[in-house]
BARODO-493645 format. One line per field, with one value per residue (C-alpha): x, y, z. Coordinates in pm, whole numbers, padded with zeros to 5 digits. Each point is the difference from the previous one (the first is absolute). Layout:
BARODO-493645
east (X | ...)
north (Y | ...)
up (Z | ...)
This chain:
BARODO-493645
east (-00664 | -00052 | -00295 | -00228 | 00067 | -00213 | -00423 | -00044 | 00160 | -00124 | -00355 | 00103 | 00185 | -00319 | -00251 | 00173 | 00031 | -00353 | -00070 | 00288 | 00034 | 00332 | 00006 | 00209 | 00186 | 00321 | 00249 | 00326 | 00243 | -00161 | 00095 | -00240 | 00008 | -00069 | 00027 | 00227 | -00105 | -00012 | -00014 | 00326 | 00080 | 00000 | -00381 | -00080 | -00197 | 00237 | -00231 | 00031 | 00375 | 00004 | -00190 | 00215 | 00333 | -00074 | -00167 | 00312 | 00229 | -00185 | 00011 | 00392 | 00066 | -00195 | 00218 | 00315 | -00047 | -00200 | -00285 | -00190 | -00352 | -00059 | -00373 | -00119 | 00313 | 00085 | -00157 | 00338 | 00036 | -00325 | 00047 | -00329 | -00116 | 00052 | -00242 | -00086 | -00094 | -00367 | 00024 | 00230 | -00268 | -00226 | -00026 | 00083 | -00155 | -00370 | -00028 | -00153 | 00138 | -00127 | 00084 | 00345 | 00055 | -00150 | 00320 | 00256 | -00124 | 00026 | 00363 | 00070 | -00161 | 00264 | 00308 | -00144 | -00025 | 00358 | 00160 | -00153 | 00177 | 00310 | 00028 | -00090 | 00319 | 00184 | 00292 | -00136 | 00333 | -00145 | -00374 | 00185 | 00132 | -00333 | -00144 | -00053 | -00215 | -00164 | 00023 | -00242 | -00061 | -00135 | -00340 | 00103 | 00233 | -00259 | -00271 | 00329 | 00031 | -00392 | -00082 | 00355 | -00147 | -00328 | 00172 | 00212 | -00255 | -00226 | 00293 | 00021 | -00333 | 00079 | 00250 | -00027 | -00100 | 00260 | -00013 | 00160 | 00022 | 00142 | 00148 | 00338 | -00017 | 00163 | 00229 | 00311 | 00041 | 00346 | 00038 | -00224 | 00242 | 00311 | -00177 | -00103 | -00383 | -00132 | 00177 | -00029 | -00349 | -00097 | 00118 | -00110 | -00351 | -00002 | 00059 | -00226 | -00279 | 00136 | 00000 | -00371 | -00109 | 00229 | -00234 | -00376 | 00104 | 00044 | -00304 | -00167 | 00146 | -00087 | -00373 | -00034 | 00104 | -00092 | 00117 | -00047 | 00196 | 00117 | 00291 | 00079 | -00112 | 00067 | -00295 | 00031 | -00335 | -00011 | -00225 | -00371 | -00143 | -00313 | -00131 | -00047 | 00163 | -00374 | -00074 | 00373 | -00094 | -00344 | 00211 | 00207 | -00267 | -00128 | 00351 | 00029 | 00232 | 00231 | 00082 | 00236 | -00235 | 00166 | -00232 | 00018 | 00059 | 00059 | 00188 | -00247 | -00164 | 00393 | 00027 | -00292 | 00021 | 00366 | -00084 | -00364 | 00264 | 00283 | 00123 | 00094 | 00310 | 00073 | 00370 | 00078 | 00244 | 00272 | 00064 | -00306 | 00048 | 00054 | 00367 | 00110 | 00002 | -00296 | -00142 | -00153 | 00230 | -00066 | 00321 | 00185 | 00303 | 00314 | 00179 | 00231 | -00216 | -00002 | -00314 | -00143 | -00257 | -00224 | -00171 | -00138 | -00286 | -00171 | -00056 | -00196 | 00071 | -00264 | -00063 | -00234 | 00097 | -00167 | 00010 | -00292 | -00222 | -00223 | 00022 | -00031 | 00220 | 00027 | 00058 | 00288 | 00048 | 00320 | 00165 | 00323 | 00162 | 00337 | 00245 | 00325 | 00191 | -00066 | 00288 | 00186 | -00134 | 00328 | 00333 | -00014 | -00326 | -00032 | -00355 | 00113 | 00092 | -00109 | -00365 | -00289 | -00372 | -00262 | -00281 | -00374 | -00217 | -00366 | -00131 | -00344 | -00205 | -00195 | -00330 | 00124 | 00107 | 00243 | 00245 | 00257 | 00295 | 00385 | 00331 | 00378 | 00267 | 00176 | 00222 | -00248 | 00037 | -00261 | -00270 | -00369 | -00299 | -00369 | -00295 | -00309 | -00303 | -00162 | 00332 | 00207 | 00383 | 00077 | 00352 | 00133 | 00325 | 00293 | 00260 | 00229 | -00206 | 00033 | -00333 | -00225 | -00016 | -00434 | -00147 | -00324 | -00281 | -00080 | -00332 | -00090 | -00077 | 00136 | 00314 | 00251 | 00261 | 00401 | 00097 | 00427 | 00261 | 00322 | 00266 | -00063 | -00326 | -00155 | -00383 | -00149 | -00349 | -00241 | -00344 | -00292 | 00068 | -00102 | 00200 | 00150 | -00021 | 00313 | 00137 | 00333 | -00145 | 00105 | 00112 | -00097 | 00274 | -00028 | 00254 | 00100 | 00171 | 00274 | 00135 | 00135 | 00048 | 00050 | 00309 | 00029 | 00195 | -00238 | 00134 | -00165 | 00099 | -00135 | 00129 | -00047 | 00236 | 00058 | -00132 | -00319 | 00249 | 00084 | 00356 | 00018 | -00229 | 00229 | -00062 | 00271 | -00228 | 00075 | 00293 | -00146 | -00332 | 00154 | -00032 | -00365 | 00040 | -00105 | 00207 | 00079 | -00219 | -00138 | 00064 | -00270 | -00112 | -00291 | -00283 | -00025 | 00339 | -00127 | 00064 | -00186 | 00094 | 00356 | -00096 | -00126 | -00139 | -00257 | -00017 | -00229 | -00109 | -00063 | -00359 | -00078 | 00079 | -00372 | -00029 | 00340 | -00172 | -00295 | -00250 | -00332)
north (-02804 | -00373 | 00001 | 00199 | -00345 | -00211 | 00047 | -00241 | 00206 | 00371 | -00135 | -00071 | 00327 | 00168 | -00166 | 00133 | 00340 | -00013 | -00111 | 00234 | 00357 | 00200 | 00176 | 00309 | -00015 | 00164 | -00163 | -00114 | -00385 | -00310 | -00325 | -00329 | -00368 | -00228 | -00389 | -00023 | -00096 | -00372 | -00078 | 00005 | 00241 | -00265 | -00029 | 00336 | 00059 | 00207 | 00335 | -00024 | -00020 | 00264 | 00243 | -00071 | 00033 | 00364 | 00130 | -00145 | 00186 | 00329 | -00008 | -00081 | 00229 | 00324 | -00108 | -00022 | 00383 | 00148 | 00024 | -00128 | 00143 | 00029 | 00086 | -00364 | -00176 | -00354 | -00306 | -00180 | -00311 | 00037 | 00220 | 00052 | 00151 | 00283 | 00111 | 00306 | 00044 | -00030 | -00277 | -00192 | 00061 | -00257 | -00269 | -00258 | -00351 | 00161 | 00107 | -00239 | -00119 | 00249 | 00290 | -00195 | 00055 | 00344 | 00059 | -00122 | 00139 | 00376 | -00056 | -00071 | 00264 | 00175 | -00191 | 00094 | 00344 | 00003 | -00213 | 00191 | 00329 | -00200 | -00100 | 00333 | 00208 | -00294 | 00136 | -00144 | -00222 | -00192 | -00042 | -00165 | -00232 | -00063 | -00003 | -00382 | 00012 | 00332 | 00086 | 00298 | 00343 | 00140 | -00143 | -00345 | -00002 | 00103 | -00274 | -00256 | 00015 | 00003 | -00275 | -00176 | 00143 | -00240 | -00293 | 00060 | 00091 | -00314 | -00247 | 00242 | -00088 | -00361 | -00025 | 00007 | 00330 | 00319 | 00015 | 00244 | 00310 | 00307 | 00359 | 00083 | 00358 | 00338 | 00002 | -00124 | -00123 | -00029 | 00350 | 00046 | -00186 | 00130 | 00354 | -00096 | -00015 | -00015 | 00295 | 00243 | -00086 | 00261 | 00320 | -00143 | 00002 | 00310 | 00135 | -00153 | 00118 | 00368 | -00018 | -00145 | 00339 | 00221 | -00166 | 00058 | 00320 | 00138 | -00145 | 00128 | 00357 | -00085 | -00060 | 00292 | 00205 | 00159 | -00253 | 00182 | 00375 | 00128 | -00148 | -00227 | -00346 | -00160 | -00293 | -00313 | -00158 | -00403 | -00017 | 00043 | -00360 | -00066 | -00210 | 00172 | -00164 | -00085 | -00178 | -00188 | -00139 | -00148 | -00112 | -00215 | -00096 | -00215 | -00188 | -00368 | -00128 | -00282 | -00301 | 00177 | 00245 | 00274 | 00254 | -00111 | 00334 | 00056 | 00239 | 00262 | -00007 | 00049 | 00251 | 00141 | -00041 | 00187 | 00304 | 00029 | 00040 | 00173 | 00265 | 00343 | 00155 | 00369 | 00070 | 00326 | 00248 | 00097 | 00393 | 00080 | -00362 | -00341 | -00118 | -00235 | -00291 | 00043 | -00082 | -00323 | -00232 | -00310 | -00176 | -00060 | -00175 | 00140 | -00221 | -00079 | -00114 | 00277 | 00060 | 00409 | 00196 | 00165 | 00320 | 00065 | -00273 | -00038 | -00360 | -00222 | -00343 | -00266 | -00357 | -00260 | -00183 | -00216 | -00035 | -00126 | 00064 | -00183 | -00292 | 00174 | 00071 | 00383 | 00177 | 00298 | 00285 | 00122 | 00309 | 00114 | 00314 | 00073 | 00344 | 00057 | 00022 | 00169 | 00282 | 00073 | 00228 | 00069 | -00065 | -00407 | -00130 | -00338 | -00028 | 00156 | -00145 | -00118 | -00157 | 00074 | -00095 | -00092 | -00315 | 00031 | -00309 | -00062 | -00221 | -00197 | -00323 | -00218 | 00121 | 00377 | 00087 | 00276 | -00099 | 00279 | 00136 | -00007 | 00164 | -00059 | 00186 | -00209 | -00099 | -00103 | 00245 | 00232 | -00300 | 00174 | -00166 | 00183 | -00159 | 00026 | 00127 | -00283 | -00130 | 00037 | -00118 | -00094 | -00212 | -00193 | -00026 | -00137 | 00184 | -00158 | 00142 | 00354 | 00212 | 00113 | 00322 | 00002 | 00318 | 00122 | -00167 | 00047 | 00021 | -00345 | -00014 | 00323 | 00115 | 00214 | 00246 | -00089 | 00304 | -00016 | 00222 | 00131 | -00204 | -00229 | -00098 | -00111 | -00040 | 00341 | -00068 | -00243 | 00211 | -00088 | 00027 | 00370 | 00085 | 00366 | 00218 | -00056 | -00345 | -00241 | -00321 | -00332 | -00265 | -00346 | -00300 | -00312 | -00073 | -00348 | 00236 | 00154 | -00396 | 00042 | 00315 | 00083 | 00207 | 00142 | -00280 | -00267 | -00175 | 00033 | 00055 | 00046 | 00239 | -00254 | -00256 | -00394 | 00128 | 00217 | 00349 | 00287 | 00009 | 00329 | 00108 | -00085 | 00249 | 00080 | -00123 | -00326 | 00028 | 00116 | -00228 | -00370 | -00115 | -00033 | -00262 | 00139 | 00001 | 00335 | 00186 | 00321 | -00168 | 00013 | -00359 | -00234 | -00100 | -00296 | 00066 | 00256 | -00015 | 00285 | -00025 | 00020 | -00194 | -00363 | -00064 | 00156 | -00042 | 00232 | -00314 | -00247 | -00124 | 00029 | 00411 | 00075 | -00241 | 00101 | 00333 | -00120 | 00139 | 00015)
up (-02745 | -00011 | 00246 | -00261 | -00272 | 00318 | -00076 | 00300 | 00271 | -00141 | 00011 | 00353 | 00068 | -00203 | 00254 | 00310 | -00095 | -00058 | 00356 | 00113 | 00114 | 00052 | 00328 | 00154 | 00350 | 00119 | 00211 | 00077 | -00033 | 00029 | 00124 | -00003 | 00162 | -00300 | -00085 | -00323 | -00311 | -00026 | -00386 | -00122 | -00270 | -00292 | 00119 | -00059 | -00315 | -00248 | 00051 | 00361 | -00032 | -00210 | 00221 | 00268 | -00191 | -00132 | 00336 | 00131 | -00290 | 00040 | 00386 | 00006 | -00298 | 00203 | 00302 | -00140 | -00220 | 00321 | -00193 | 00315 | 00038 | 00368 | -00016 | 00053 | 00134 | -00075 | 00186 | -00024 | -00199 | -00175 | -00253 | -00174 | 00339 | 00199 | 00274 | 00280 | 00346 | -00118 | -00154 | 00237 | 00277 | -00168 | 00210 | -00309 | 00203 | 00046 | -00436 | -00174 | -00344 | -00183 | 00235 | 00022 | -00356 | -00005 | 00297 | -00190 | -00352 | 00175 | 00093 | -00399 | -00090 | 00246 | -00199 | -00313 | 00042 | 00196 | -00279 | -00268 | 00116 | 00087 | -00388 | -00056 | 00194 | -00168 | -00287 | -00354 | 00001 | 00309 | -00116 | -00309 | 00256 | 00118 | -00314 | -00029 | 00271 | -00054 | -00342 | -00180 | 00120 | 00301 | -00041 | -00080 | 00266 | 00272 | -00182 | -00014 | 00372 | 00066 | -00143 | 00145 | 00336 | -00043 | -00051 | 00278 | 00243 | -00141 | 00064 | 00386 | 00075 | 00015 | 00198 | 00391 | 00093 | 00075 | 00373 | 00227 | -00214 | 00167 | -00105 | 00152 | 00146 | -00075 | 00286 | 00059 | 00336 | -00003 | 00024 | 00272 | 00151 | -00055 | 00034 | 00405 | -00110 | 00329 | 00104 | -00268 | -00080 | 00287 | -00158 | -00299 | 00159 | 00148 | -00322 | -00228 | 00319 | -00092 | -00393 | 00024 | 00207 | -00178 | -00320 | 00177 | 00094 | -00370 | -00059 | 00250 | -00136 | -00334 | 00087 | 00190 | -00300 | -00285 | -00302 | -00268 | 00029 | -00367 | -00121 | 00290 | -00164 | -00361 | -00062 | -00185 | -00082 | -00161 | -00325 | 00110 | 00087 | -00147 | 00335 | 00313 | 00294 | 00117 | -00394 | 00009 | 00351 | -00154 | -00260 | 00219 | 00208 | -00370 | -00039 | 00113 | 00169 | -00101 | 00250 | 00235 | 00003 | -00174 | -00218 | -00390 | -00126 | -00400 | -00064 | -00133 | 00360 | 00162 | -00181 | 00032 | 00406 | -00019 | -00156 | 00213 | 00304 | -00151 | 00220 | -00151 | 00191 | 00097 | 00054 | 00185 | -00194 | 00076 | -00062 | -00191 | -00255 | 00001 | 00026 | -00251 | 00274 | 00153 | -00367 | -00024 | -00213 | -00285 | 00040 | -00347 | -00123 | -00189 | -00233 | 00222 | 00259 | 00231 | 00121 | -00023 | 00162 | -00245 | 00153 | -00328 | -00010 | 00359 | 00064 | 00269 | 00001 | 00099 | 00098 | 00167 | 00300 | 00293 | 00334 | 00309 | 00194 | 00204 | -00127 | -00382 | -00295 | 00003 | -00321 | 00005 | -00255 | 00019 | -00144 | -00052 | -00060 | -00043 | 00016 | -00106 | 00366 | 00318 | 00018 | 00349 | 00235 | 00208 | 00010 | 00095 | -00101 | 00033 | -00195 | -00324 | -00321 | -00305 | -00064 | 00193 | -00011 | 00176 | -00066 | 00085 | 00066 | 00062 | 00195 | -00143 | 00075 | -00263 | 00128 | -00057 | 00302 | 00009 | 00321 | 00007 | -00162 | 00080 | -00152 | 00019 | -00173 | -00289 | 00284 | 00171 | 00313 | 00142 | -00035 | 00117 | 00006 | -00034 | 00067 | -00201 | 00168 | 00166 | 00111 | 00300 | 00012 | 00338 | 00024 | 00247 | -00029 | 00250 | 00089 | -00248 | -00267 | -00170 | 00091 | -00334 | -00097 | 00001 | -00239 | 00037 | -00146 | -00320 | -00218 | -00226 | -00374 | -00127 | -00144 | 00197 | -00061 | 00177 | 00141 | -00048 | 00142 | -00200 | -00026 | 00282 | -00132 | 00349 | -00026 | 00135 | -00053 | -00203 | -00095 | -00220 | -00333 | -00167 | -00337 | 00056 | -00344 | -00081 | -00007 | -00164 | -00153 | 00165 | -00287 | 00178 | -00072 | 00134 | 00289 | -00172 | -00279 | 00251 | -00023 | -00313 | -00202 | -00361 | -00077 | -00328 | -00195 | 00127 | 00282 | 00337 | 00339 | 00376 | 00263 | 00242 | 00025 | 00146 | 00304 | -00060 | 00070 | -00208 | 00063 | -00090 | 00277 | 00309 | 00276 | 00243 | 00296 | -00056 | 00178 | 00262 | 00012 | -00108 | 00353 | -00070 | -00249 | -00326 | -00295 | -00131 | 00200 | -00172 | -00291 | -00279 | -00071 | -00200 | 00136 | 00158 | 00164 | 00275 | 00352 | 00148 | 00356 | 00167 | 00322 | -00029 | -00293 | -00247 | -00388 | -00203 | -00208 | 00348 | -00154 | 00437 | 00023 | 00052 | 00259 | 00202 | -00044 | 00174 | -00194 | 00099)
């Protein structure tokens, strides 16, 4: 593209990556209070323009073929960013300049991973459209909008500062009140008080019995890490942290802090085996874009996120596993249909603390929080606000074992990690891939869609539950998107869970 004919600004875009780091958040729509631009565009040096015009063309062009990635949504009218709960929780006026720029160089590191997999799902007839902007391959596309994402955020950084940031929500309140909220939000309540000790009670059961009987359980175990929970914690205790405080972790140290707490999973059988979707899943495309289950190569899927605590930037593992549906059990059942999974996340602080550990369905129902030991969750909560479902508390710095029942795949138990004889290996993926997937002729695709949800997935509850506000309840959806409560308001990614959670 024109940009890469300019030495002047890459030795500028060159500099600030140096003193840059891309960052990982989930969250939802943006919206920010801003002073315009006051140069004019004829002011504009040419490279400037030019970064703007094909962050512009991409943006529109992903838009117009719902290409839209909805991991990091937009920040609208400011293309070359896109932001998350965590980051919008900055409070912008107390950063200095570098911190500033630090802020605003971690939301376009957001559009440039969003943008990339937009060109990406894009049909080769409309990146040829594009391709006077962003002209090359894959990896001179992603370096193209990189170094465009530099410049921007250089030319950003003098202007007067974003103000205002926020993250819409994932309810619609419009149908809370057509639905008569404040009236059915008591049944509503009553119920979710019933699922939560239908939920303890099978894991009471579960602990009370005798795991492993012949038969009864297939295991999944992730590759054997070569840190031990207690050597990956030391390990993060040595990182620095950047200007917002957030750990600077290279990637061989994520990595190597994933796999130290990488659950293995034990999936009760059904009739003596496994049934083909109770199986964990890698998620692959056809070549026509339909996205398949396949049973035959277990997959977890993994990512970084951050949240707080305290007064400090927590760091959260996360992992994902997915399953091909969750079958009916009887005649009407409003739970079943196609996709299922559950995500796993862990809890730590710079220092190496291990806080606790939570899951939510890929729906994002049946949140549960567990403490680690040396922590106490004690909530309080109004009487607007849905109740947590607390677990018990679990042992720090060691690796455990998800206990999963057939077919619904409800969390029976989580257990210190000790391989059986006879295990399935886990192949780890990063979640980031599940944004755009390879068919076989080349092109790429994403089961989710505009909206972070797998169409497909559409449960028959949600004509029962859309009084509460959620789109598509039961539906399967990307993180980021997750509303994990259906009175007031909770989001899996809210950077403040621990806190509403009162931990202690």
């Amino acid at each position: 593209m024109p940009y890469a004919a300019r030495p002047v600004c890459f030795q500028l875009a060159l500099t600030l990556l140096l003193t840059a780091l891309a960052g990982c958040a989930g969250i939802n729509v943006a919206t920010v209070d801003r002073v315009p631009m006051r140069e004019n565009q004829a002011s504009i040096k040419t490279s400037l323009y030019d970064c703007h015009a094909g962050y512009d063309a991409l943006d529109a062009m992903a838009r117009k073929l719902g290409t839209v990635d909805a991991r990091y949504p937009r920040v609208e009218g400011l293309a070359h960013l896109r932001t998350s709960r965590f980051l919008a929780s900055f409070d912008v006026s107390g950063l200095s300049e570098v911190a500033y720029q630090r802020w605003l160089m971690r939301q376009n590191a957001k559009a440039v991973e969003g943008l990339f997999f937009e060109w990406l799902r894009l049909p080769p007839a409309s990146q040829q459209q594009l391709s006077h902007h962003w002209p090359g391959d894959q990896a001179a596309v992603k370096r193209a909008l990189n170094d465009c994402g530099a410049v921007l955020v250089a030319h950003q950084a003098e202007l007067p500062r974003l103000t205002g940031m926020t993250t819409d929500g994932q309810y619609q309140n419009w149908k809370r009140w057509v639905g008569l909220y404040p009236l059915a939000v008591m049944p509503f309540y009553l119920g979710v008080i019933n699922e939560h000790q239908n939920l303890q009670q099978q894991q009471r059961e579960f602990a009370n019995n005798d795991t492993e009987r012949a038969g009864q359980w297939t295991h999944y175990q992730p590759p054997t890490p070569t840190p031990s929970p207690t050597d990956a914690l030391e390990l993060l205790r040595q990182q620095p942290l950047d200007e917002l405080g957030i750990p600077l972790l290279g990637s061989a140290i994520e990595e190597q802090l994933l796999d130290a707490f990488m659950p293995a999973l034990a999936i009760k059988n059904t009739q003596g085996a496994p049934a083909d979707n109770d199986r964990p899943a890698q998620l692959i495309a056809d070549a026509n874009g339909a996205v398949q289950r396949d049973t035959t190569q277990p997959t977890i899927y993994t990512h970084v996120s951050h949240g707080r605590y305290q007064g400090q930037v927590t760091l959260q593992l996360n992992y994902s596993v997915w399953f091909a549906e969750r079958k009916a059990e009887q005649a009407l059942d409003l739970l079943a249909g196609q996709f299922d999974g559950i995500t796993w996340r862990v809890h730590l602080l710079p220092s190496g603390a291990v806080l606790g550990y939570d899951k939510m369905h890929q729906c994002g129902c049946w949140y549960q929080f567990f403490p680690a030991s040396g922590f106490d969750a004690q909530p309080a909560l109004p009487r607007t606000q849905e109740p947590f479902n607390i677990g018990r508390t679990l042992q720090a710095e060691q690796r455990h074992t998800l206990w999963l029942a057939a077919n619904t795949h409800h969390l029976l138990g989580v257990q210190a990690a000790n391989a059986p004889s006879a295990t399935q290996p886990l192949t780890v993926r990063a979640y980031a891939q599940l944004r755009a997937l390879e068919s076989p002729n080349g092109r790429y695709f994403s089961p989710f869609n505009a909206q972070g949800l797998v169409t497909e997935s559409r449960r028959p509850e949600r004509l029962v539950f859309w009084p509460m506000g959620i789109p598509s309840p039961g539906a399967m959806r990307i993180h980021g998107t997750h509303a994990i409560a259906f009175i007031g308001y909770r989001h899996f990614d809210d950077p403040w869970l621990l806190e509403e959670l009162g931990l202690e």
